[in-house]
C-alpha positions as CSV (number, residue, x, y, z in Angstrom):
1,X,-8.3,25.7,10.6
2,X,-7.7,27.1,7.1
3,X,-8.7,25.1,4.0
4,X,-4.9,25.4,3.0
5,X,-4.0,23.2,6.3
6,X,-6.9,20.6,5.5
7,X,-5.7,20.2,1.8
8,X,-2.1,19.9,3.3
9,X,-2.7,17.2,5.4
10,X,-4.9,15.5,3.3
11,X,-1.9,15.4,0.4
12,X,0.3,14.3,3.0
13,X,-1.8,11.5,4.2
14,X,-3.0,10.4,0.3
15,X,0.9,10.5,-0.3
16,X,1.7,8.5,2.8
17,X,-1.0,5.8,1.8
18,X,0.2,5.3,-1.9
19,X,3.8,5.1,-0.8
20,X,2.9,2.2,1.6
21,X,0.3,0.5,-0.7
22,X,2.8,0.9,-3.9
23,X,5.4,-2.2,-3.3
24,X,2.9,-4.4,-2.2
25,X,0.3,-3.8,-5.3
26,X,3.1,-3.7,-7.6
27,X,4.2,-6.7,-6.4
28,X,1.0,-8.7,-6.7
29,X,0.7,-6.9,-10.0
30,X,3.6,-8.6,-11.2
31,X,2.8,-11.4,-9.8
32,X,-0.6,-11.5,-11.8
33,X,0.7,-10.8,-15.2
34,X,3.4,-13.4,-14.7
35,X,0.4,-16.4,-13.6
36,X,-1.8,-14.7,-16.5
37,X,1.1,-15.3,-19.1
38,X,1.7,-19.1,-17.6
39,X,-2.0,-19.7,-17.6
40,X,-2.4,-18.7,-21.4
41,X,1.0,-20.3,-22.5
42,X,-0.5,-23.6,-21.0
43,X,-3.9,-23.3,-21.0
44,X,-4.8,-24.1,-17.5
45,X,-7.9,-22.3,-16.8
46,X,-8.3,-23.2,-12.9
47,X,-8.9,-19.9,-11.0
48,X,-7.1,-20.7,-7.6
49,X,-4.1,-21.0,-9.3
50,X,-4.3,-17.1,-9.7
51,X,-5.7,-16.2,-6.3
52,X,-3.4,-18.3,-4.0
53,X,0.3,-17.6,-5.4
54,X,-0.9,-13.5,-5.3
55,X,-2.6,-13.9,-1.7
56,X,0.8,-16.0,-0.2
57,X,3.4,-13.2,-2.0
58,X,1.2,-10.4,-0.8
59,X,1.4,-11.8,2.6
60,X,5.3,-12.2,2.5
61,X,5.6,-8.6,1.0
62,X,3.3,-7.4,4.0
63,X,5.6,-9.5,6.6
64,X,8.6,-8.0,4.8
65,X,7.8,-4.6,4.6
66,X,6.4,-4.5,7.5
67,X,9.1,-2.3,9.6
68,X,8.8,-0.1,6.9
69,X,5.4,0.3,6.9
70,X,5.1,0.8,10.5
71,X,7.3,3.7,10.8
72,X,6.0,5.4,7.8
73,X,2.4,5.4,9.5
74,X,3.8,6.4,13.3
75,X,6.0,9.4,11.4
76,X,2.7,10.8,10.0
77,X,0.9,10.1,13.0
78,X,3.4,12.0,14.9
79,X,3.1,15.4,12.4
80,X,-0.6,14.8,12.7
81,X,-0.3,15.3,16.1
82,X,1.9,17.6,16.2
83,X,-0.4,19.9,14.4
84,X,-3.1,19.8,16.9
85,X,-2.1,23.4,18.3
86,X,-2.4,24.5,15.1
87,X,-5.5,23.0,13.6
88,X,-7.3,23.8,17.3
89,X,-6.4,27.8,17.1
C-alpha cells in the first residue's frame, strides 16, 4: 500500500463525511442564528429555547436526508471494498 493510495482514500472519506455532515450543520446553523436574533430582539434569555428547536430540526433533517445519507455511505463503502486487492498487494 503506497502513501498515495492512503491519502486517496482518506480525501475521499474526509470528503464523503463533510458532504453528509454539511446540510444538517447548516441547517441547525441557520436555525441558531435565527433563535439568537429572536432571543436578542425580545430579550428572552431561557436556554432551552435554543437547544430544543435545533435538536427537533436536526432530527427532521436527519429523518429527511436520511436516503441520501445512506447511499452516500454504502457507495464509499463499496469503493473501499473494492480496493481491498489493491491495498493487500
Amino acid at each position: 500500500m503506497t502513501e498515495e493510495l492512503v491519502i486517496e482514500i482518506l480525501k475521499e472519506v474526509f470528503y464523503t463525511t463533510f458532504l453528509i455532515l454539511l446540510p444538517v450543520l447548516g441547517v441547525a446553523l441557520v436555525v441558531g442564528i435565527a433563535i439568537s436574533i429572536f432571543q436578542a430582539a425580545t430579550s428572552i434569555q431561557e436556554m432551552t429555547l435554543t437547544f430544543v428547536p435545533k435538536i427537533l430540526v436536526t432530527t427532521v433533517v436527519v429523518i429527511f436526508m436520511f436516503p441520501w445519507i445512506l447511499d452516500k455511505m454504502i457507495a464509499i463503502t463499496h469503493k473501499l471494498f473494492s480496493m481491498f486487492p489493491t491495498v493487500i498487494r
